[in-house]
C-alpha positions in Angstrom: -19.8 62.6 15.8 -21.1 65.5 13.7 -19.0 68.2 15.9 -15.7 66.0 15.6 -16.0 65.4 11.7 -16.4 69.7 11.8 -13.8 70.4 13.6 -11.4 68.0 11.4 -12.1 69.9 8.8 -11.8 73.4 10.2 -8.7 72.1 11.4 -7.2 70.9 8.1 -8.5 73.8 6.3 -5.9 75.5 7.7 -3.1 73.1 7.1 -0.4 73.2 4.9 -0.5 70.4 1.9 2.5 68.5 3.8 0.2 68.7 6.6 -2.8 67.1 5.1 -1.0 64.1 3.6 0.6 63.3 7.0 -3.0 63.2 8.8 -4.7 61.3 5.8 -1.8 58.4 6.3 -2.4 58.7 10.1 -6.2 58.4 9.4 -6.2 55.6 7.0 -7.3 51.8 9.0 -4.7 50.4 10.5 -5.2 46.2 11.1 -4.7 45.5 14.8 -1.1 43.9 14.2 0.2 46.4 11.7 3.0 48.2 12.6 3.2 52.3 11.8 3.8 52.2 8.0 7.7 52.3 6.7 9.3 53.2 10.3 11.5 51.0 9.4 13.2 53.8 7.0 13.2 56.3 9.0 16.7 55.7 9.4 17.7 55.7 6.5 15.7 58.6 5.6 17.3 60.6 8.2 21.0 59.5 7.1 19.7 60.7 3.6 19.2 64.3 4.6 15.5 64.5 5.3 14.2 66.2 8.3 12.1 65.0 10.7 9.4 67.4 9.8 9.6 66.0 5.9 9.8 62.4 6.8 6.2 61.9 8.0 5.2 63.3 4.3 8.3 61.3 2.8 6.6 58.5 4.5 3.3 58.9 3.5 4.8 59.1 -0.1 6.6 56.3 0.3 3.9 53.9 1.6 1.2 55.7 -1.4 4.0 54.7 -3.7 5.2 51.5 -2.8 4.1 50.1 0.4 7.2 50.2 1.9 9.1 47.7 -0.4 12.0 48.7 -2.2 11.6 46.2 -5.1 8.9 47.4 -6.0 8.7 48.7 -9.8 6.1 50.3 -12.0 6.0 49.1 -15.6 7.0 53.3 -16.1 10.1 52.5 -15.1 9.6 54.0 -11.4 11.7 52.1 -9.1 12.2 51.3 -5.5 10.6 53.0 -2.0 9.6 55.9 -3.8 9.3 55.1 -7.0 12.4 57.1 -8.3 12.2 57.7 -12.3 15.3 56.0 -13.9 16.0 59.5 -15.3 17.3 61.1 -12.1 19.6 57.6 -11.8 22.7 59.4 -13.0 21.5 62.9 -11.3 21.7 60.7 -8.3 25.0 58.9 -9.0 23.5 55.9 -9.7 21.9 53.4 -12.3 18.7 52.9 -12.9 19.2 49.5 -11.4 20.8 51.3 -8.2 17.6 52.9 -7.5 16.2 49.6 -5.8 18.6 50.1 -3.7 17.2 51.7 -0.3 19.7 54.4 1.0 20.2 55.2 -2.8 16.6 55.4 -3.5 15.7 57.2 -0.6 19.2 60.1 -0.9 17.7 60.2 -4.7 14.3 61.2 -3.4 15.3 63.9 -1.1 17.6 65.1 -5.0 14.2 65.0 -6.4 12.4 67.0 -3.9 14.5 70.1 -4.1 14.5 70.0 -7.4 10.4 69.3 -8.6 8.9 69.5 -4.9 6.9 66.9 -3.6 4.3 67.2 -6.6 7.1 65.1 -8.0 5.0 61.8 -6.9 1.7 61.7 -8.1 0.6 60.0 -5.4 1.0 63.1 -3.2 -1.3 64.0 -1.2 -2.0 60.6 -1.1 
């Protein structure tokens, strides 16, 4: 167990930060009947603009920030999947309203990414 727990960390000492937040959601418990957290976005997130190399660290994001569940809101203001700030709503072409919206929420994300980076959420790495 010792030699495994070594070369993890060998191995993620080499990783790029995007790289470490997708194996910390991969190694968090999963219950026996959960499904893979948020693939039911990754849809959306690919109609978006997100690659597939981002969306396991969009993902990860997403499920730090909201569990998957675009109503979810933050008494910040932070709204939807991934917990957009109502001050990119009109960057985005929205409201801050519109941001609960899924495909909206998740196109403003990918606006807020190449503008801030993914430091944008402070959940990341999660």
């Amino acid at each position: 167990m010792k030699l495994v727990a070594v070369v993890a960390a060998v191995m993620l000492a080499g990783c790029t930060p995007a790289e470490r937040a997708w194996f910390a959601w991969q190694a968090r418990p999963l219950a026996n009947d959960e499904p893979v957290p948020c693939a039911q976005w990754i849809g959306t997130s690919r109609v978006a603009g997100f690659t597939d190399e981002e969306i396991p660290t969009e993902h990860a994001v997403m499920w730090a920030e909201s569990r998957c569940n675009p109503d979810a809101w933050n008494p910040s203001g932070a709204s939807g999947l991934l917990q957009i700030m109502p001050m990119w709503a009109d960057d985005c072409g929205t409201t801050p309203a519109g941001l609960f919206n899924p495909q909206l929420n998740v196109a403003c994300a990918l606006h807020v990414l190449a503008v801030q980076g993914w430091h944008a959420w402070s959940t990341y790495p999660p």
